[in-house]
N, C-alpha and C positions, 0 to 999 in steps of 0.2 A: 520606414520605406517598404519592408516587406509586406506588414499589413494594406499600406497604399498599394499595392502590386495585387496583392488579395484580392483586395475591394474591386479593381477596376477588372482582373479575369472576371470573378462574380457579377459583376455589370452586364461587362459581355454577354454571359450566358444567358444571363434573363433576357436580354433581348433576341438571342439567338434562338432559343429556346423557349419563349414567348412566355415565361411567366411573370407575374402578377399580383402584388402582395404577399407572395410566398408562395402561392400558386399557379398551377399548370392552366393555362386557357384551353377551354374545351376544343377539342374537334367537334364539326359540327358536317354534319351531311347533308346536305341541301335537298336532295329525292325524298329523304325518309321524314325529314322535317315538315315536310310541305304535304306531304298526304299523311302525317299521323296523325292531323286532328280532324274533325268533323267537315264533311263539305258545305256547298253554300244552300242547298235544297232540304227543305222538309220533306218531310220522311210520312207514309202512312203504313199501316196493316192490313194484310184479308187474309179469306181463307177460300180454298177451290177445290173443286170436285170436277176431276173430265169425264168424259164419257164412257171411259172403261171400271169410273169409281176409285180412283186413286185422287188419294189426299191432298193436300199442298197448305201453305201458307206463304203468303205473296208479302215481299219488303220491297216497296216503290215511293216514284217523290210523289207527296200531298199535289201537286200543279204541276199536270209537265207542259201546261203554255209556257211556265217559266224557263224553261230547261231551254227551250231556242233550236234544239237538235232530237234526233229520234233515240229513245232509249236503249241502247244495249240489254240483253239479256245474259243474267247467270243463273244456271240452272246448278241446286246444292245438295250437294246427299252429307248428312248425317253418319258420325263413327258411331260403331255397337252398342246400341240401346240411347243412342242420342237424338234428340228432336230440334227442330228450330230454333225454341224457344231458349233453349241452351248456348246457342251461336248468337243470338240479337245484336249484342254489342258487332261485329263482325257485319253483320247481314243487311244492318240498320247505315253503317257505316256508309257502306256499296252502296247502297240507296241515297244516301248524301251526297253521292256524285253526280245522283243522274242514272244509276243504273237500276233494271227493275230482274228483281233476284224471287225466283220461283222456287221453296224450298221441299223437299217430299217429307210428309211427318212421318214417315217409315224409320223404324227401330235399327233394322238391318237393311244398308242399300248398298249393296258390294255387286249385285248384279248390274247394275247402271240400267238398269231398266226405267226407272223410275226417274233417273235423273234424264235421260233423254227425253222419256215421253214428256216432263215437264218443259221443259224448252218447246218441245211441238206443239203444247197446251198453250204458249204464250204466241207463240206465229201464227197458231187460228185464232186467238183471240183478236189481235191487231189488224185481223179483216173480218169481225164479225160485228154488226152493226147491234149499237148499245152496250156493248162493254167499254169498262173504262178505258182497256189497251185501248179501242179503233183508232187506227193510224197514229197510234205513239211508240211504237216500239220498232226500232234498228233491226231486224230479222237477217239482218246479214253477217249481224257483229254476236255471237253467242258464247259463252266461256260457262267449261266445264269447273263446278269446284268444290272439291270436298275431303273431311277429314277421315282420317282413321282405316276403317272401312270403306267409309264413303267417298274417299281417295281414291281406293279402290275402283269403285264405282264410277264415278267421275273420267277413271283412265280408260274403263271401257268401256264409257260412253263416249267418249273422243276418239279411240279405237277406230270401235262401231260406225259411227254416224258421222265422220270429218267434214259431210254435208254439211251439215249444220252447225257441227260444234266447230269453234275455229281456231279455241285456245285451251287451252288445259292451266290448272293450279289445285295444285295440292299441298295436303297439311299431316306431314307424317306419315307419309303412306308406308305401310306395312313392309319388314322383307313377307317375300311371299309364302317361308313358311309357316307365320300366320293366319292363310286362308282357309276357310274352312266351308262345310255347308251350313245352311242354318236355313229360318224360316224365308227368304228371299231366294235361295239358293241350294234348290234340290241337291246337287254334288258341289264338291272344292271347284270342280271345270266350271259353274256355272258363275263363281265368283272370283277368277285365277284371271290377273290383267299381265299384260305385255306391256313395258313402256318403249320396247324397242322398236314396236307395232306402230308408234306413235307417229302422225305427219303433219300435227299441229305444234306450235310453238309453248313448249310448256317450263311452266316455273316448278321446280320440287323444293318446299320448304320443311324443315325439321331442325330438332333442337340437340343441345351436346347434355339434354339431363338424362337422369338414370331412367326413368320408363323407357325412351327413347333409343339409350343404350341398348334394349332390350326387345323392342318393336321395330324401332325406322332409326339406324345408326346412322352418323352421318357417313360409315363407310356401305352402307345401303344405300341411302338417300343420292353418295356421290357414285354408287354402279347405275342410278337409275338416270343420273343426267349423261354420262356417260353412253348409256345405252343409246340416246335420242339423236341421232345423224342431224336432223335440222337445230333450230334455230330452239336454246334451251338456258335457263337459269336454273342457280343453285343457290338454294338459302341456308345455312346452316346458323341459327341463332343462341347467345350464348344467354343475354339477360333479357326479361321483360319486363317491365313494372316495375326494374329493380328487387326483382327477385328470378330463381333460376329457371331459364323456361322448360319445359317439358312436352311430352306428350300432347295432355290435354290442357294446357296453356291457353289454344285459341278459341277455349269454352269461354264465358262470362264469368265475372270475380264469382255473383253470387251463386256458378255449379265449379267452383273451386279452378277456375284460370285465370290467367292473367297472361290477357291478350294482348294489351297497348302495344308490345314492339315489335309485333309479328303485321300491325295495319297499315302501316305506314307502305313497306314493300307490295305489300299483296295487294294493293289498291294502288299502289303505281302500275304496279303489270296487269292490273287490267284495264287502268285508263289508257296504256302504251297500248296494248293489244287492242281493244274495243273500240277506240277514239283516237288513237294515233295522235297521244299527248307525249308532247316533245321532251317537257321537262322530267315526265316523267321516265320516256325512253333513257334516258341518261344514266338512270340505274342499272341499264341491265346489255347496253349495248356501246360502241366506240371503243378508242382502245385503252380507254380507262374506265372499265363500268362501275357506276358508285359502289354497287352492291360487294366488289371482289376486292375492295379498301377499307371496309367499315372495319373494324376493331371488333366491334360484339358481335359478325356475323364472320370470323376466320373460317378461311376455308372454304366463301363462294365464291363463285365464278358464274361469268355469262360466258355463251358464245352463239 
């Protein structure tokens, strides 16, 4: 009888507690699920030169008759000594939405300089007669976005130009005693952001691995969403790939990242911000935003 008493608590539980063959059924997050894989638009490449002679490489859809709507623009700076081609998997992604992502091949882009004038490169292009933009590109809808340094850069070019820029996302942005000057940035001032300054709706994502620890801690990461009076997420991510995320995580496998679980979020908050998708706003807003229940991402918050 005791054992029959056993059995039947043990019952219970499994069904109370949902497992399964001896196992636990997954939680499953419906935002992060739905944007972590690939969208429905083919993806092309180029490369651009504006008129001042700043670099760029462009990630857009192959057809945007397909797309049915005007492209959103994200304009991306690179962390220290990183190029485009390093982000792909990331940049390639945004483009599978629908978005057309202008990157600056700059080494060092902490001053935002480069990351604004790009965005301005893509809003003359969309009324310039015979480029592929003419009249494809959303010039109203623009997201600042970038790692490392170029987080940095990103933040002050959303600072700078709220004209234009209308959202901010970052990837491990520095504490500030990190900034320094270098070849983009005659003094530390030239390349020193405020995110307090900030009057765009911005995401700060960062990871709980040891570079991070040491660069953009999550107790950084959470003074800087903290700092942001308006309307602000926090991502603090714990695994990617099934392995620990870090720093330079939202590189590509082949310059040593492993970005998959950093895509899913960063690609909802820009379709919520740029396109005002619903499913995807779910992550990040109401009074249960997915992002501030996920398990691998402890410690976010929207508000």
């Amino acid at each position: 009888m005791r054992t029959a008493a056993l059995l039947a608590v043990a019952s219970m539980l499994v069904a109370l507690l949902g497992f399964s063959s001896g196992t636990a059924s997954a939680v499953t997050y419906p935002v992060e699920s739905t944007f972590s894989v690939a969208g429905p638009y083919a993806t092309t490449t180029a490369t651009a030169t504006d008129s001042a002679g700043r670099t760029y490489k462009l990630f857009y859809p192959s057809n945007y008759a397909a797309l049915g709507f005007a492209s959103p623009i994200v304009t991306w700076g690179n962390g220290t000594n990183g190029t485009p081609d390093m982000y792909s998997t990331l940049l390639n992604r945004l483009a599978s939405y629908g978005l057309t992502v202008i990157a600056s091949t700059l080494a060092n882009t902490g001053s935002g300089n480069e990351i604004d004038a790009g965005a301005h490169y893509l809003i003359t292009q969309n009324s310039t007669a015979g480029s592929v933009f003419n009249g494809k590109l959303d010039v109203a809808h623009v997201a600042a976005v970038g790692h490392s340094q170029g987080a940095g850069g990103a933040t002050r070019a959303a600072t700078s130009d709220p004209a234009t820029i209308k959202t901010l996302l970052t990837f491990s942005l520095p504490n500030t005693t990190w900034v320094g000057a270098n070849a983009n940035c005659p003094t530390a001032a030239d390349c020193m952001f405020n995110t307090a300054a900030l009057t765009v709706p911005a995401f700060f994502i960062s990871t709980r691995g040891f570079l991070d620890s040491i660069i953009a801690s999550p107790a950084t990461t959470t003074g800087y969403y903290n700092s942001v009076s308006g309307h602000a997420a926090l991502g603090l991510i714990k695994k990617s790939d099934g392995k620990t995320a870090d720093h330079n995580s939202i590189q590509n496998t082949a310059n040593g990242g492993n970005p998959g679980g950093e895509l899913g979020y960063a690609t909802a908050w820009l379709l919520y911000q740029l396109r005002g998708n619903t499913t995807a706003a779910a992550a990040f807003s109401g009074v249960a935003p997915e992002i501030a229940s996920n398990t691998n991402w402890t410690g976010s918050a929207a508000k």
